[in-house]
C-alpha positions as CSV (number, residue, x, y, z in Angstrom):
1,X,13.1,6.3,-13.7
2,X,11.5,5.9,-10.2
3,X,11.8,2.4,-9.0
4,X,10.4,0.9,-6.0
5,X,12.6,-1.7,-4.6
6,X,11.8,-5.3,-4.0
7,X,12.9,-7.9,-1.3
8,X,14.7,-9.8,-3.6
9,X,16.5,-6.5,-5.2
10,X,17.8,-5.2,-2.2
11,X,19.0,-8.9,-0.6
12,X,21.0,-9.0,-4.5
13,X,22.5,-5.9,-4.1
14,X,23.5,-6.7,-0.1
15,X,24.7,-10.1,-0.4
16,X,26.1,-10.2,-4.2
17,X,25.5,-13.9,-4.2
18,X,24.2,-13.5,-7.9
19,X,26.5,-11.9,-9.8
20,X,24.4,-11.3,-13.0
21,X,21.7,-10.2,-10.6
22,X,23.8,-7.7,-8.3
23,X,25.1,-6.1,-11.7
24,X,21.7,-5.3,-13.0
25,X,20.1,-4.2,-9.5
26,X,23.0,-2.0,-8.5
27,X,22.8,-0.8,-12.2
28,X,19.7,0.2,-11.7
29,X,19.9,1.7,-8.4
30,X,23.0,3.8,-9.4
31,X,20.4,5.1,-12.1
32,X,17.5,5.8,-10.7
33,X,16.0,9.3,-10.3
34,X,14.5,8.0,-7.3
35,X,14.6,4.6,-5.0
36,X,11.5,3.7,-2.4
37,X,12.8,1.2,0.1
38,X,9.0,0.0,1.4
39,X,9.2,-1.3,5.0
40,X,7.5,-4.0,4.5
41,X,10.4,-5.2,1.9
42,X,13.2,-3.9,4.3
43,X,11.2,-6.2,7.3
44,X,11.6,-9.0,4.8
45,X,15.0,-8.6,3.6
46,X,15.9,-8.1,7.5
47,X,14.1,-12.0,7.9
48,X,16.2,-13.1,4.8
49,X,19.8,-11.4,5.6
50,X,19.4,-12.9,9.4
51,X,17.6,-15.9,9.1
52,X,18.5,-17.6,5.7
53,X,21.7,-15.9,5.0
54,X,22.6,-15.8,8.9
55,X,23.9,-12.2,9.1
56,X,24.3,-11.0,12.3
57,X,21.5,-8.2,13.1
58,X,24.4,-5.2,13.3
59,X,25.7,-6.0,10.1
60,X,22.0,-6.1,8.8
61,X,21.6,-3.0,10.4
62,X,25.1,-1.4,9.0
63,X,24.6,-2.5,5.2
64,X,21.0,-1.0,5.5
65,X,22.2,2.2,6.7
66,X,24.9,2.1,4.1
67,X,21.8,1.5,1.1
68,X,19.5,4.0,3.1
69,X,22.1,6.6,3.2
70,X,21.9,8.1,-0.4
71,X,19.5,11.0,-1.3
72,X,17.1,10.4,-3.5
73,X,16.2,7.0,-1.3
74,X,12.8,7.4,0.0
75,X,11.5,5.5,3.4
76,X,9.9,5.7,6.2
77,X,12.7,7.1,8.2
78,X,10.5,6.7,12.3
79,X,9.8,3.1,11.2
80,X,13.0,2.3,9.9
81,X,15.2,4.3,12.6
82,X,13.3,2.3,15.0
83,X,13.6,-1.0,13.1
84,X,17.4,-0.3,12.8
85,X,17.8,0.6,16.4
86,X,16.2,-3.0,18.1
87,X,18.3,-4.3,15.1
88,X,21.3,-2.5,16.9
89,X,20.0,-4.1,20.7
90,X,20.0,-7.3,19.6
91,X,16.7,-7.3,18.7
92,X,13.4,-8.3,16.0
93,X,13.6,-5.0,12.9
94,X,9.9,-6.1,12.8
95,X,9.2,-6.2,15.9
96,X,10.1,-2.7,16.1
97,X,8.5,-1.2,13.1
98,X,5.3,-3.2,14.2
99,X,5.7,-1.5,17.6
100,X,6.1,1.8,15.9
101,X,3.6,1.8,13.2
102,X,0.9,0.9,16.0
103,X,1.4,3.3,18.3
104,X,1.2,6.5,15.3
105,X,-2.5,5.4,14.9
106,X,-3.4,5.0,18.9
107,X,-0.9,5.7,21.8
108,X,-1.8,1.7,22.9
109,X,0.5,-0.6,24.3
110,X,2.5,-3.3,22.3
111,X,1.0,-6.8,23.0
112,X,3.2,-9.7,22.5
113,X,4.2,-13.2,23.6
114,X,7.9,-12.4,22.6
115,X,9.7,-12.3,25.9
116,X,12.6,-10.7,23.6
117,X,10.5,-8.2,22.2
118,X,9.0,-7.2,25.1
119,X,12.3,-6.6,26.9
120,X,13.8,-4.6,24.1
121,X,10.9,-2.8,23.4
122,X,10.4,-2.3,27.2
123,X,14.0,-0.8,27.5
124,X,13.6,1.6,24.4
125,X,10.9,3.4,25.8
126,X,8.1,1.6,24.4
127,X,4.6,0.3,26.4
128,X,4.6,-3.1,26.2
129,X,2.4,-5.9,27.5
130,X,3.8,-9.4,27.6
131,X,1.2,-12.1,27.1
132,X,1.8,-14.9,29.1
């Protein structure tokens, strides 16, 4: 079977705090022919793992990589690399795939309020402008 992964799958299999849940999620992960990771659900289990479970945003970022790692896992690897990377400086996963996804329509600049944001963004290369 191909399966395309919900939020709430993925946050069951990372945080096992359902046990009757994580059994059938990793089941069927283990089983699957092939497993899409959308980004919009990896932006929203990032929001979940950091702000309701209150996982730092490198252990986010390490038990994704672990998840992601695995062949027949399709995602958008530019979006997630980038996503994983402000995840690694401290920084939004959104943020960064928003960034990202942007610019591969128009080479524009990123426009934010997010003093954070603009910073990291700013320091990974990105064109930013920070609304004041």
């Amino acid at each position: 079977m191909k399966i395309i992964a919900d939020t709430n799958l993925i946050v069951r299999v990372l945080t096992r705090d359902d046990p009757r849940q994580f059994e059938v999620a990793g089941h069927l992960l283990e089983t699957a022919e092939t497993v899409v990771f959308p980004v919009v659900a990896l932006c929203e289990t990032v929001w979940v793992l950091t702000r309701a479970v209150k996982w730092p945003g490198s252990a986010v970022a390490r038990a994704l990589r672990v998840l992601l790692d695995d062949p027949k896992v399709l995602f958008d690897q530019a979006l997630v690399e980038r996503g994983l990377a402000m995840l690694d400086d401290g920084g939004d996963f959104a943020d960064a795939v928003v960034a990202a996804d942007g610019r591969r329509f128009a080479d524009a600049t990123f426009a934010t309020f997010d003093r954070d944001a603009a910073r990291l963004l700013t320091a990974q290369g990105s064109a930013v402008t920070l609304l004041a």
